[in-house]
C-alpha positions in Angstrom: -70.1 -54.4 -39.4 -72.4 -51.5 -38.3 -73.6 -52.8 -35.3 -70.1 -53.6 -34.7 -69.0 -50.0 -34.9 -71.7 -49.1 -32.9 -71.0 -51.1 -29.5 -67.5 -50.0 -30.0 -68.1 -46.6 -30.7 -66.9 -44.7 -27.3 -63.7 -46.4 -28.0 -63.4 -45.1 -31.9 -64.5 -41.5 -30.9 -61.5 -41.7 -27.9 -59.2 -42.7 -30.5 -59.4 -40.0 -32.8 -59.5 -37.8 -29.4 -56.8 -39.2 -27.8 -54.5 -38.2 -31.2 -56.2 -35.1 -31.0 -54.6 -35.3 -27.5 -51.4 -36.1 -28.6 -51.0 -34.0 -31.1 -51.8 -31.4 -28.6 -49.0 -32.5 -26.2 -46.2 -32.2 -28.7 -47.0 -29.2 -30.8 -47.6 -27.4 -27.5 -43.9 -29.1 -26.4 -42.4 -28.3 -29.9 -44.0 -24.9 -29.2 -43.0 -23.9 -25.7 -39.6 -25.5 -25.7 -38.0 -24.8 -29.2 -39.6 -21.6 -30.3 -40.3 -20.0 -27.1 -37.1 -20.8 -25.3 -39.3 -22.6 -22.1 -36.5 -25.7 -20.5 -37.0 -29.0 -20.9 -39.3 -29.9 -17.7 -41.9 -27.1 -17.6 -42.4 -27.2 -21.4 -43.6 -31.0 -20.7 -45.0 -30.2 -18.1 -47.1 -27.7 -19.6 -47.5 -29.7 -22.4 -49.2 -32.7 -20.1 -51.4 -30.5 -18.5 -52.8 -28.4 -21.8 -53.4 -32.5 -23.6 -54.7 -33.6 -20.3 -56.8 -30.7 -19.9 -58.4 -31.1 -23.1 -58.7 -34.9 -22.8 -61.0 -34.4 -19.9 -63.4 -32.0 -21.6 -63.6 -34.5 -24.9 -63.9 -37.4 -22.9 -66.4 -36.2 -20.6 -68.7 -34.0 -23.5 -68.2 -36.0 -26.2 -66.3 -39.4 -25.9 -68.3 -40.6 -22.8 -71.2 -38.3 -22.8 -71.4 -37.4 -19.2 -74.2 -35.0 -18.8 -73.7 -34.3 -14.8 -72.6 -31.1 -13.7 -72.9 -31.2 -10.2 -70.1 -29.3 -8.2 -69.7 -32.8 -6.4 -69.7 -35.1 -9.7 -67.4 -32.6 -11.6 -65.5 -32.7 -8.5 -64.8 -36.4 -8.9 -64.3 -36.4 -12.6 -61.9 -34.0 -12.4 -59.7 -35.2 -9.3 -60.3 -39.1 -10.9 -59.4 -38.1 -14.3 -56.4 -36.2 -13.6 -55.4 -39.1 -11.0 -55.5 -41.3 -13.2 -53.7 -39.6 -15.8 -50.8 -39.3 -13.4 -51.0 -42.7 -12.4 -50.7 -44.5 -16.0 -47.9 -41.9 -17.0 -46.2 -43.1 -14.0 -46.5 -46.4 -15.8 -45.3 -45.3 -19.2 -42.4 -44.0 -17.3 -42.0 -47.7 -15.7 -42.2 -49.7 -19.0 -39.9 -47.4 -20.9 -37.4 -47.8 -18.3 -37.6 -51.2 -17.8 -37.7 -52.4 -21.3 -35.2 -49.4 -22.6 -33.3 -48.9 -20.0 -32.5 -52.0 -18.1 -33.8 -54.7 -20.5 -32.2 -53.0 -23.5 -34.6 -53.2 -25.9 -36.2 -51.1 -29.0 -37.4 -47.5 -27.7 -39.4 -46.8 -29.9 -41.3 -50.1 -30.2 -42.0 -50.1 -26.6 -43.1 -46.7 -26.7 -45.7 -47.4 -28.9 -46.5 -50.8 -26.8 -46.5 -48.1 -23.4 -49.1 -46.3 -25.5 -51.1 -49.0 -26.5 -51.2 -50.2 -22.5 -51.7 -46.8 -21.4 -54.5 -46.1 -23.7 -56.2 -49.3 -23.1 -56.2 -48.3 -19.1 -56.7 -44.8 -19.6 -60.1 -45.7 -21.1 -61.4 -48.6 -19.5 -60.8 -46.3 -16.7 -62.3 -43.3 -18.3 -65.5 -45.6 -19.3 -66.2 -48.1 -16.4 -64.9 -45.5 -13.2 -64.7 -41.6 -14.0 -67.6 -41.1 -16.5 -70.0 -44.2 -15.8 -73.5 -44.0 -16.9 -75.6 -44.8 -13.3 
């Protein structure tokens, strides 16, 4: 079982980050939109970018342990972190209205499903493209 949690460590310490992230996202939401007044669109907007943001740094310091900082390396991380942020929630955006909104089925089961794909992407991305040990 040890050995097991060791292999598979990067992908339990991006877990408990990426709930950090989430939790991020919609406290900040809750935040700018209901207590400070902020519409709809640039609370979660600003909400994406503050989780996002701090996904980076976790992922790159901690989850992945990417010791570069080259202008040109940080450079990539950045730009290929943030891409693919964008890109996947694109997707989330696709399966929830594909399954919710044409197919008609349970939003908040395929939310969680979105997640579960998204996550999976966002770290096999995160592990075998943007932060890659050389």
């Amino acid at each position: 079982m040890i050995a097991f949690l060791k292999r598979h460590k990067d992908f339990f310490v991006y877990t408990v980050f990426g709930a950090c992230a989430t939790g991020i996202n919609m406290g900040s939401y809750a935040l700018l939109y209901r207590v400070v007044g902020i519409p709809n669109v640039p609370a979660t907007a600003t909400a994406w970018l503050l989780a996002v943001s701090f996904a980076f740094f976790t992922n790159k310091l901690i989850v992945f342990a990417s010791k570069s900082f080259t202008a040109k390396r940080l450079l990539f991380e950045l730009a290929s972190f943030f891409g693919c942020r964008v890109a996947t929630g694109v997707l989330d955006v696709f399966i929830m209205w594909l399954t919710v909104d044409i197919l008609d089925l349970s939003p908040l089961l395929w939310k969680f499903i979105s997640n579960l794909i998204v996550g999976i992407v966002n770290f096999s991305v995160g592990k075998l493209v943007i932060f890659r040990k050389k």
